[in-house]
N, C-alpha and C positions, 0 to 999 in steps of 0.2 A: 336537487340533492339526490348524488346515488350511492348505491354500497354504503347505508348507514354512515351517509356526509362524507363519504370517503372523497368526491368531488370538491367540496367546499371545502378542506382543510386547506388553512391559511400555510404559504412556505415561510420558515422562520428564518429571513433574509440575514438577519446578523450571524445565524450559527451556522449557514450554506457560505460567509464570507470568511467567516474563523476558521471553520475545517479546510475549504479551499485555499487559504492563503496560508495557512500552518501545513499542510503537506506541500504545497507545491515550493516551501523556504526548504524541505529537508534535503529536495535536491541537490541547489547549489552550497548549501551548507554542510554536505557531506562531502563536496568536493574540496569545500576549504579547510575543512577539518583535518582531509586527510593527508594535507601537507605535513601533519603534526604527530599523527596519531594512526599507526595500522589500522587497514579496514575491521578484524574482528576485536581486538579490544576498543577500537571506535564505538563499535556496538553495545559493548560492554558497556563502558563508562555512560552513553547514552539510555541504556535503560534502568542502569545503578539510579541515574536520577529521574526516572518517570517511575522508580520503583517507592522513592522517597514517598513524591507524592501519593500516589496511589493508596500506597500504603499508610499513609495518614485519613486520605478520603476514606477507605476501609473500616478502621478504627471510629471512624466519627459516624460515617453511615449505618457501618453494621448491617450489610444485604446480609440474603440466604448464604449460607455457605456449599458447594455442592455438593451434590448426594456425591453417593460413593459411586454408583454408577456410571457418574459422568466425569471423576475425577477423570480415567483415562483420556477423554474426547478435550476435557482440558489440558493434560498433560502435552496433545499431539498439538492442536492448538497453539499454546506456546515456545513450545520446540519450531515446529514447521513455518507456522506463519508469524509469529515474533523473530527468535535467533535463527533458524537458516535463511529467513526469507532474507533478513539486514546485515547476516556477511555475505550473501551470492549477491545483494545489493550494493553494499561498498565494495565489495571485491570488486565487481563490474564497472563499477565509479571511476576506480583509477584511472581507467582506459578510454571510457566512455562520458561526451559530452552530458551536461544533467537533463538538457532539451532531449537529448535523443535517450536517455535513459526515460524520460518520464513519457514516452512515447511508444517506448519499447514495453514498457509496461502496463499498456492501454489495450494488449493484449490478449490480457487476463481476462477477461470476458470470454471469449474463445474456447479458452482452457477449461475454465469452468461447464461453459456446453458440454465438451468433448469428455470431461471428465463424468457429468451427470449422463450423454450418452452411452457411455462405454463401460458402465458401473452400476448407474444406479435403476439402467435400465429404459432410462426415458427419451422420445422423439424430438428431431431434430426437424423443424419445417424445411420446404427448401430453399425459403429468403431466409435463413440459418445458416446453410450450407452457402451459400451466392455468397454474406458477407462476411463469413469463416475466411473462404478464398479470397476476398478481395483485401480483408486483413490479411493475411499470408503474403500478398504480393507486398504490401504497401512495408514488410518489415524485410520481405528481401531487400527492398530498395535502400531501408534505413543501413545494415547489416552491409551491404556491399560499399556505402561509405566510412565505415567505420575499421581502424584496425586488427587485422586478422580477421575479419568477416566475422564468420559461425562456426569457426572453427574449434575445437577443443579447447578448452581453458580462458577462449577469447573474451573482452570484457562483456561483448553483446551477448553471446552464450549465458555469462554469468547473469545478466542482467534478467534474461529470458529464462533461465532457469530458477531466478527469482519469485519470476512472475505466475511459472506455476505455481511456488509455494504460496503464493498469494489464493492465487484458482480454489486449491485444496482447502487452503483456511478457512474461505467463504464459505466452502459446503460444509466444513466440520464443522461450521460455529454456528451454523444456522438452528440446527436445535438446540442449544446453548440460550440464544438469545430469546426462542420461543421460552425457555421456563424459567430463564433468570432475570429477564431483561438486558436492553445491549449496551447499558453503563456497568451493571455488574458484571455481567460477564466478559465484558471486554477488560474492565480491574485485574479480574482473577488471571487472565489469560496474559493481561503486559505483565504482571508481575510474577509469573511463572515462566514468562521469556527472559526475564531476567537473572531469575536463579538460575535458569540454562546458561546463560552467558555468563556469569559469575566466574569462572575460572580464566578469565580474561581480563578481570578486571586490574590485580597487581600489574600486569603489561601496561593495561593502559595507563594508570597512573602513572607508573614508571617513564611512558614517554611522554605525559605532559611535565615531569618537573624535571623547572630549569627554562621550558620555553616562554614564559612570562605569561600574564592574564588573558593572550587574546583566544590561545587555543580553549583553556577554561568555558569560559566565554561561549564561544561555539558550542563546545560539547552544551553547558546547561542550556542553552538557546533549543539544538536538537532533542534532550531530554523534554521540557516541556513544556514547547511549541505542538512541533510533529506529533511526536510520540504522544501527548497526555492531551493537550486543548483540541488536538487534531481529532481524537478519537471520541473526545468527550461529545466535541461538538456536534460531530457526523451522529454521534448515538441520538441527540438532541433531535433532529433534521429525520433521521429514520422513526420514529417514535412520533415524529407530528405528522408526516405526510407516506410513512409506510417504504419499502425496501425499493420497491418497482418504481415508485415515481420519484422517487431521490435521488435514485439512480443516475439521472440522466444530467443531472448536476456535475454528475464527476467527468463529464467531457470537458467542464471549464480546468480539469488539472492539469492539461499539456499546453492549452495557450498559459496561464497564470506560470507555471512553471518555466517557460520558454522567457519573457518579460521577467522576472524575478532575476533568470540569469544572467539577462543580460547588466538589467542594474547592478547587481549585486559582486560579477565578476569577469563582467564585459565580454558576456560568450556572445558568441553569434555562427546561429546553427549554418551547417552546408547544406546548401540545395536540394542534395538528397535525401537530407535529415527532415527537413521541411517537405519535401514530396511526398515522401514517404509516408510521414506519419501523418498528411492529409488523407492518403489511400486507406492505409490502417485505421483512423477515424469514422473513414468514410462507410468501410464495412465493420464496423461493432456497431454504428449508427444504424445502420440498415438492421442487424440481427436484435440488436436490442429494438427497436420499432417493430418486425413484421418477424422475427424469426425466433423467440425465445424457446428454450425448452422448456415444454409445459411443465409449469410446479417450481421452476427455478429461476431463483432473484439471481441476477447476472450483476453485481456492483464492483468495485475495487475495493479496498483499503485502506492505500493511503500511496501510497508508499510509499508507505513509507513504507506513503514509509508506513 
């Protein structure tokens, strides 16, 4: 036993299966959605209904409410890495396979270094740096199969500009979840993404009636799935075995999301896509094992999601 049993905490195998397999459905469920429904009132209509719940678990739970202090850091929280991260996410969808979005978004790791170097002041090892660049190469490769590459407005652009707002979320929330815990505060923060995306919501109604049950459907499937069990469960999983060693769990979101898509809407990635995002694996693998920035938990999201 070391770090007061931090060694011996048992992994809570059911909620590492729930959270994995509820982000890794948001992918190709966003692309089937969005035959129906625009990428941001997609967004919309999707957090209207993880806002239901939420907002019931609230009510019934009754956490702290946040100081006033941190309103702000919850405000950006919700804005950034709720509704911008999930329209530069569906926007990106359109264009972009969900294998290679959820790929492209494995990223986010990276980001978050570069963001705690360049910001908050902190060192970067240089097995940091070695699989910083070996991811870099590994999403040229993804990005040079894809339409319009990295180009301006392209979907992979959007995808990857997602992915920071994911980077930033992680750091803005991390004190969040030190004094509220990361079920409350992750409550407080979906359903502040949601009043942000609120002015989308008439659009999206509007383009699901008339199309029968199956877009429905979807949408409450992505509210929550992804959005609510996704996030509940991860909170469950960080809480039993800690931020650093949970972490390493969410490398199973780009195989589990690659197999999802294919069941689900018989995608089947290119070569490149596949290449790629072994290289890009291959160095956040290496940075998270030997290169983290000291003081900073390098995890995803979801991505959702």
């Amino acid at each position: 036993m070391t770090h007061g049993g931090y060694a011996t905490r048992k992994v809570p195998f059911l909620a590492v299966c729930a959270a994995i397999l509820s982000w890794a459905s948001a992918y190709p469920l966003v692309r089937m959605a969005l035959v129906y429904v625009p990428p941001i009132p997609l967004a919309a209509l999707r957090y209207a209904v993880a806002a239901v719940i939420v907002a019931g678990w609230l009510c019934v739970r009754r956490p702290v409410c946040p100081q006033l202090r941190d309103v702000p850091r919850f405000l950006l929280c919700g804005a950034v890495g709720i509704a911008l991260y999930n329209i530069l996410f569906n926007t990106g969808e359109q264009n972009v396979s969900a294998g290679a979005t959820s790929l492209l978004v494995n990223f986010a790791p990276f980001m978050s270094a570069f963001v705690a170097v360049v910001f908050l002041g902190e060192s970067l090892p240089l097995w940091g740096w070695v699989g910083s660049v070996i991811s870099f190469s590994g999403i040229v490769l993804i990005g040079s199969g894809l339409p319009g590459g990295f180009t301006f407005g392209s979907g992979a652009t959007d995808v990857l500009a997602g992915a920071f707002c994911s980077a930033l979320y992680l750091l803005l929330q991390r004190p969040l979840v030190a004094r509220y815990g990361a079920l409350a505060s992750t409550a407080w923060i979906l359903l502040i993404g949601a009043v942000v995306l609120a002015p989308w919501l008439p659009a999206g109604i509007t383009a699901l009636q008339g199309q029968g049950g199956w877009p429905w459907f979807l949408v409450i499937l992505l509210g929550v799935f992804p959005a609510v069990l996704g996030y509940a469960a991860w909170a469950h999983v960080v809480g039993a075995v800690g931020v650093a060693r949970s972490s390493g769990f969410l490398f199973l979101l780009a195989p589990t999301t690659l197999i999802l898509a294919y069941v689900m809407t018989h995608e089947v990635p290119a070569l490149t896509t596949l290449a790629g995002g072994a290289v890009v694996m291959a160095g956040v693998l290496l940075m998270q094992t030997y290169g983290r920035p000291r003081s900073v938990p390098l995890t995803l999201p979801d991505g959702s999601d």
